[in-house]
C-alpha positions in Angstrom: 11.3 -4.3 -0.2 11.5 -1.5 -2.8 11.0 1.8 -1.7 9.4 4.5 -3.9 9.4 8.1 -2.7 7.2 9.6 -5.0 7.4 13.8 -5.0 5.1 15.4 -7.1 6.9 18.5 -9.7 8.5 19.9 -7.0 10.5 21.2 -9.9 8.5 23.2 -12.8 8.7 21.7 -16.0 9.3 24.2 -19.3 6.5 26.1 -20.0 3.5 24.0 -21.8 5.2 20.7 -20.5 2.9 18.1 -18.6 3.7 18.1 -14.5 5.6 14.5 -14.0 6.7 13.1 -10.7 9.7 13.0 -9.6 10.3 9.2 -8.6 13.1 8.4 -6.3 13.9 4.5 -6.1 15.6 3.8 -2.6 16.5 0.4 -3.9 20.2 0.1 -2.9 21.7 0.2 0.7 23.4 3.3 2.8 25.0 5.8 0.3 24.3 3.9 -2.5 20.0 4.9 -1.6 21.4 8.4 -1.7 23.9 8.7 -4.4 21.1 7.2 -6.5 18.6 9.5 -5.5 21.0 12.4 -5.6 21.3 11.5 -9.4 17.6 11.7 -10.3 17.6 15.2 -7.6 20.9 16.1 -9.9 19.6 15.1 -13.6 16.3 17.3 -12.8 18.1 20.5 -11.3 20.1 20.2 -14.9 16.5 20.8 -16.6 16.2 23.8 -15.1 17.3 26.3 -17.6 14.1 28.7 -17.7 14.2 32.4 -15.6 12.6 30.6 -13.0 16.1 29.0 -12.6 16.9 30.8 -8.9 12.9 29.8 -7.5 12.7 26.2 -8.7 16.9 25.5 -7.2 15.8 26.2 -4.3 12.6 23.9 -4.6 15.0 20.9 -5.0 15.8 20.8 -1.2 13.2 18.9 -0.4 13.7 16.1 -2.3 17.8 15.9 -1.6 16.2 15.9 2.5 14.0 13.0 1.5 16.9 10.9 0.1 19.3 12.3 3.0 16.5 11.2 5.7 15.1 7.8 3.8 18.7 6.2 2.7 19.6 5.1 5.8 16.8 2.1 6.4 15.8 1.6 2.9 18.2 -1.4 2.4 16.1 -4.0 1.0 15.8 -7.1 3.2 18.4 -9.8 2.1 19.4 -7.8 -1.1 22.3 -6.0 -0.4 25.2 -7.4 -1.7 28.2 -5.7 1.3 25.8 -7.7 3.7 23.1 -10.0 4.9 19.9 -9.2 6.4 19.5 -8.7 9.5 18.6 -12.6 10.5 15.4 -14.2 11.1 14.2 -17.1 12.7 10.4 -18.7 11.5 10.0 -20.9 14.1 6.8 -22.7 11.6 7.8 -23.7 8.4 6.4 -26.7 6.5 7.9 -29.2 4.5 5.0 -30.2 2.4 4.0 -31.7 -1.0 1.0 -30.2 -3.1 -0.8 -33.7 -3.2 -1.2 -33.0 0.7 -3.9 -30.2 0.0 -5.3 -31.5 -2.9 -5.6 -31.4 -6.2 -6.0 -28.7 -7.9 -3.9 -27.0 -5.1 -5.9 -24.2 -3.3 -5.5 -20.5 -3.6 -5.6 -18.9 -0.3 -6.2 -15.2 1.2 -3.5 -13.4 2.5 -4.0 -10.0 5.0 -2.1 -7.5 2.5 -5.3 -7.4 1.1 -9.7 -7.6 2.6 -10.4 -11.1 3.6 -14.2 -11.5 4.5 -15.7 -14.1 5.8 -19.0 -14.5 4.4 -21.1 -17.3 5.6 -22.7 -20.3 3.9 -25.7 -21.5 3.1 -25.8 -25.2 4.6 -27.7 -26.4 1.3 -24.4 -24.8 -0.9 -21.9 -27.0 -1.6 -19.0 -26.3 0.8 -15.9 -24.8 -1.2 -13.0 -22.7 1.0 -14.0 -19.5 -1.7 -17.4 -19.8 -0.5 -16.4 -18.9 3.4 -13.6 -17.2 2.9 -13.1 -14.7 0.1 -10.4 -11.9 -1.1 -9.7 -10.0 -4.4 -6.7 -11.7 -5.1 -6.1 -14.8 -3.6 -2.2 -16.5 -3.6 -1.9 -19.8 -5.1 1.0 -22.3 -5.2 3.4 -23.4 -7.3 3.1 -26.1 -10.0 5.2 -28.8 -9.0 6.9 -30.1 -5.5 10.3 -29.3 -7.0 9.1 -25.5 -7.7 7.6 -25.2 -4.1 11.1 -26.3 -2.7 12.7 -23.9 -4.9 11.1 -20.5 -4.5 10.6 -20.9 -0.3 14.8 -21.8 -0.2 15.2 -18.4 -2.3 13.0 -16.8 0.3 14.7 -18.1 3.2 18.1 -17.2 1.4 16.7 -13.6 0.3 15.5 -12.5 3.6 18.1 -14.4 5.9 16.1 -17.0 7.6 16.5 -20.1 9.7 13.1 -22.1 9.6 12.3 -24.2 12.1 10.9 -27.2 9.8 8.3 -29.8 10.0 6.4 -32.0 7.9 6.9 -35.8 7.4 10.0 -37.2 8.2 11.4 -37.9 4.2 10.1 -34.4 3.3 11.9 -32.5 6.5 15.2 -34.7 4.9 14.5 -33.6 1.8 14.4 -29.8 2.5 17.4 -30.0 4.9 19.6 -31.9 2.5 19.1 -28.8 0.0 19.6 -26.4 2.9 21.4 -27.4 5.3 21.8 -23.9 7.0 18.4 -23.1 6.6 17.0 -25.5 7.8 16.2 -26.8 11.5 14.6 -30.1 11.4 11.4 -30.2 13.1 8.9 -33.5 13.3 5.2 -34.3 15.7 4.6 -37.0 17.9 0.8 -37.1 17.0 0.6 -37.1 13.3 2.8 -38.5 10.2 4.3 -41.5 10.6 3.6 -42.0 14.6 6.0 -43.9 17.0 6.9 -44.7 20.1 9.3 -43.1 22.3 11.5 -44.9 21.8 11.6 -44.6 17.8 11.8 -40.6 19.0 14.3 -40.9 20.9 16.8 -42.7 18.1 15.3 -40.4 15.6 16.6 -37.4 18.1 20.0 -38.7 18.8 21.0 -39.5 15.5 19.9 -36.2 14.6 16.7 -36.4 12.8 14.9 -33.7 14.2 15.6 -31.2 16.9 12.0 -29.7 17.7 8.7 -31.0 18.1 6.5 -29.6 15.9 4.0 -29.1 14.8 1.7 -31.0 17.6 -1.5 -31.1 15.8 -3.6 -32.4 19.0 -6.5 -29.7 18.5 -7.0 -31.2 14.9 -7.4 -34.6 16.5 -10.1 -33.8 19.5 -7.6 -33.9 22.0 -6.8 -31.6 24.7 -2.6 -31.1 25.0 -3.5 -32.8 28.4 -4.6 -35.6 26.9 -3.0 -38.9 28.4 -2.2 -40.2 25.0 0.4 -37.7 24.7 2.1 -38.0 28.1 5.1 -40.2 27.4 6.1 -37.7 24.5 5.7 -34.5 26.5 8.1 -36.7 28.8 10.8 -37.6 26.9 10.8 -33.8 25.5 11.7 -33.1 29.4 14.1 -35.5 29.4 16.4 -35.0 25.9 15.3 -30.9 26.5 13.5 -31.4 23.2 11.3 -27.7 22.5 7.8 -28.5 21.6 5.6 -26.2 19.2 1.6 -26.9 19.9 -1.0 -25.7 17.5 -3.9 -23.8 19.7 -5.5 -21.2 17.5 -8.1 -21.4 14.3 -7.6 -23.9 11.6 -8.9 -23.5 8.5 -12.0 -21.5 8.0 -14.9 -24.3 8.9 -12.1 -27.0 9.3 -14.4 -29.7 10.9 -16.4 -29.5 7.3 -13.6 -29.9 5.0 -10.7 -32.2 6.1 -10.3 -31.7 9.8 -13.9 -34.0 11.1 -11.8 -33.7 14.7 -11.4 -30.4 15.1 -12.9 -28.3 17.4 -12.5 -24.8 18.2 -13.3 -25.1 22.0 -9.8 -26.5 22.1 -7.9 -23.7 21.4 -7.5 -22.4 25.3 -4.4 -21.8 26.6 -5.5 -23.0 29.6 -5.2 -26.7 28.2 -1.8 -26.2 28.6 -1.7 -25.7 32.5 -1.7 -29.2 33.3 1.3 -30.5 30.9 3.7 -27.2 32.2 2.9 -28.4 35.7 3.5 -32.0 35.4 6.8 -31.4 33.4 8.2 -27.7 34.9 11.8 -28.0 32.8 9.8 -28.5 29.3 10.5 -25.7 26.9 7.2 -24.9 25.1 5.5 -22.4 22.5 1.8 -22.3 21.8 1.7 -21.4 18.3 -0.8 -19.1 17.0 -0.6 -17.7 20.4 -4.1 -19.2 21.3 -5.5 -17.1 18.6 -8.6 -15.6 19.4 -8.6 -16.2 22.9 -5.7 -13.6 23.9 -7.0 -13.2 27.3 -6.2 -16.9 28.0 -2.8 -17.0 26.9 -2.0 -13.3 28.7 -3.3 -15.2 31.3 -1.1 -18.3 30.8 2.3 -16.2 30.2 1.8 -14.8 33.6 1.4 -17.9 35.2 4.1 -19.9 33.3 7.1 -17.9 33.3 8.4 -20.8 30.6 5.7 -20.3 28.3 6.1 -18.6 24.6 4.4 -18.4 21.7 4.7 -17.5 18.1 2.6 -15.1 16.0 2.7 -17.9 13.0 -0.4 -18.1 10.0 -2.2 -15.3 12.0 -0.1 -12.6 10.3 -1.3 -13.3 7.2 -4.5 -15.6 7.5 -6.1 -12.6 10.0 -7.6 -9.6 8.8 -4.1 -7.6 9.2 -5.9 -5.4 12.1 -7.3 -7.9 13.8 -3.8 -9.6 14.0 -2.4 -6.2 14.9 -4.9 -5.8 17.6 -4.2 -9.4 19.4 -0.1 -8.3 18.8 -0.4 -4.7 20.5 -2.3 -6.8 23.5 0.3 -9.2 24.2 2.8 -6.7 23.9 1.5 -4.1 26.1 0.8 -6.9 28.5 4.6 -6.9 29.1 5.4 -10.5 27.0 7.6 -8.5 24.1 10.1 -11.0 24.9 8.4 -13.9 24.5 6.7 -13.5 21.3 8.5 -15.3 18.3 8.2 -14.9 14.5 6.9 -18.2 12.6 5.4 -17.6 8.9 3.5 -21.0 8.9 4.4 -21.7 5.2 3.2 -24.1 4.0 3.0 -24.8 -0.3 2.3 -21.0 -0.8 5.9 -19.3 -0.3 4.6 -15.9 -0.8 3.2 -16.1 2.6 6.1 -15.2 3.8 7.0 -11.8 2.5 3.4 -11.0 3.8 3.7 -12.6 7.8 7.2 -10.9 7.0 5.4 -7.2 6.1 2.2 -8.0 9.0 5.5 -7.3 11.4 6.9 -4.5 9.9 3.7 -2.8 9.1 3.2 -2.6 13.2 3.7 0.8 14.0 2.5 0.4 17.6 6.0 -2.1 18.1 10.0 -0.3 18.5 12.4 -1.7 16.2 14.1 -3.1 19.3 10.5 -5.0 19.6 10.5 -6.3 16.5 13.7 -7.5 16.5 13.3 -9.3 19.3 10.1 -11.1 17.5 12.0 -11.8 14.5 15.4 -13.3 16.1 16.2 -12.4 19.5 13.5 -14.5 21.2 13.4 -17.8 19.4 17.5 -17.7 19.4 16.8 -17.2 23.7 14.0 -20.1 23.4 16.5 -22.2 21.0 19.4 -21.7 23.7 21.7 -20.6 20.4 25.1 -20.4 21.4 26.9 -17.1 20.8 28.7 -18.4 18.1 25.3 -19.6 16.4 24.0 -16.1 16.8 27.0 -14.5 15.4 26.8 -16.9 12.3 23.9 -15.7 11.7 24.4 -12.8 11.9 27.2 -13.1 8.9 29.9 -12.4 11.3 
């Protein structure tokens, strides 16, 4: 992320001279930020050659203070070339095609921006711009190969690890051009289904190394839904991690693609029964049960085993609404179990925004944020030292 510090003439131009800003681009890392902005500080002082020379030297502090004070943390994230970012890991990433949402692909309204939701006439045709609308909505790129392209440079460029999902040839796909980026993820209720059996060949030979994403909520099915059982068990048994959508879907999702869906599903309490029956499962709700915070508060307390990730809601959500449902869990004491995800699907630019929703949270420490960004999925994930230290480029 470029940083602009933007002073206003704090030195005086020559007389009868328009007033222009003094712009101080933080770009580069450490020293270089302030070598950099020491040159613009240096190149203006040089202009002063008036009788105000004495006055206007000493108005130049200021800005030498702000490259001094803003150097430091202005590193952009995954740009520096002496070292990587500081590593993240999305624990919801998609491995999609475009012909999976349509065609034309969909535009879609990201929280770096108003998002309204403006109600439908039920004699309108329905249209997603028609109950959900923003100034500048993000759309997708033009081709699959594109789409694979430009979310591998943002998983390079910010120093990710994605936890993957998507049909099984697609997940291959993506993994075969990443290999460290990518940690293969497949469900048990959607895609190509199979037995447990079929999972548990798939698992061994290394297919897939997280369940995810478990779409029940999109089917009309409760997570404790006997259907499901034998999955949730053989999870338990290979220690599998499970990720389980309970949150919105799309803006009126029963109306346009989704006929199952049904919001009433998205308690946290619907989990109770599966963490009971199988106490040694590793699980995270995703969307952290998104609106219903109280619920899932509710549920971390009970279920010590229980996390969740923040994914599609910090950038689909008005950003304070998201912010607000954040600061709750947070102050409720479950910091530590609160993991990044992006929920990427085929617009890659959500990223840099469920990226910024993070960043942009004043109310969370850095030692906070770190923890949602890496420190709690690599816990979760049971990373081995090593892991961690790889990727953290040592």
């Amino acid at each position: 992320m470029r940083l602009l510090a933007i002073v206003p003439a704090l030195l005086a131009p020559a007389e009868g001279r328009p007033q222009q800003p003094l712009i101080i681009d933080m770009h580069f890392a450490g020293a270089g930020g302030f070598m950099l902005s020491f040159a613009y500080a240096k190149y203006a002082a040089a202009r002063l050659q008036t009788a105000e020379r004495m006055r206007n030297r000493v108005r130049i502090i200021p800005v030498l203070l702000i490259a001094l004070v803003l150097a430091p943390g202005c590193r952009a994230r995954g740009q520096s070339p002496s070292a990587p970012a500081p590593p993240i890991i999305d624990m919801h990433l998609h491995a999609h095609t475009l012909t999976m949402y349509g065609t034309p692909s969909p535009a879609v309204c990201t929280n770096d921006q108003d998002i309204v939701f403006p109600g439908l006439d039920p004699r309108e045709t329905f249209t997603p711009e028609r109950v959900k609308s923003c100034p500048h909505p993000l759309r997708a790129p033009g081709t699959d190969q594109e789409l694979l392209k430009v979310t591998l440079d943002r998983l390079e460029r910010y120093n990710i690890r994605a936890v993957t999902s998507g049909p099984l040839e697609e997940v291959r796909k993506w993994r075969a051009a990443a290999l460290h980026r990518i940690i293969p993820a497949i469900p048990f209720d959607d895609y190509g289904q199979h037995e447990p059996d079929v999972f548990r060949r798939l698992f061994r030979e290394g297919a897939f190394t997280v369940f995810a994403e478990i779409s029940a909520q999109y089917n009309g099915l409760s997570p404790a839904d006997r259907s499901l059982e034998p999955y949730f068990a053989l999870a338990e048994e290979l220690d599998i991690p499970v990720g389980i959508h309970l949150g919105e879907g799309p803006p009126g999702a029963a109306y346009r693609g989704y006929p199952k869906y049904r919001a009433q599903l998205t308690s946290a309490y619907l989990l109770e029964d599966v963490l009971l029956r199988h106490p040694r499962i590793r699980v995270y709700a995703m969307h952290y049960g998104s609106p219903l915070v109280d619920d899932m508060i509710s549920m971390l307390l009970s279920h010590p085993q229980l996390y969740v990730d923040v994914s599609g809601n910090n950038w689909m959500l008005p950003r304070r609404q998201f912010h607000e449902h954040l600061r709750r869990l947070v102050e409720a004491g479950f910091g530590k179990r609160i993991m990044f995800g992006s929920d990427a699907m085929i617009w890659p630019g959500t990223v840099d925004i469920a990226i910024q929703s993070i960043e942009a949270a004043t109310f969370l420490t850095e030692q906070q944020k770190r923890d949602i960004f890496f420190n709690n999925a690599a816990r979760f994930l049971r990373l081995s030292e090593e892991t961690v230290a790889q990727h953290h480029g040592r």
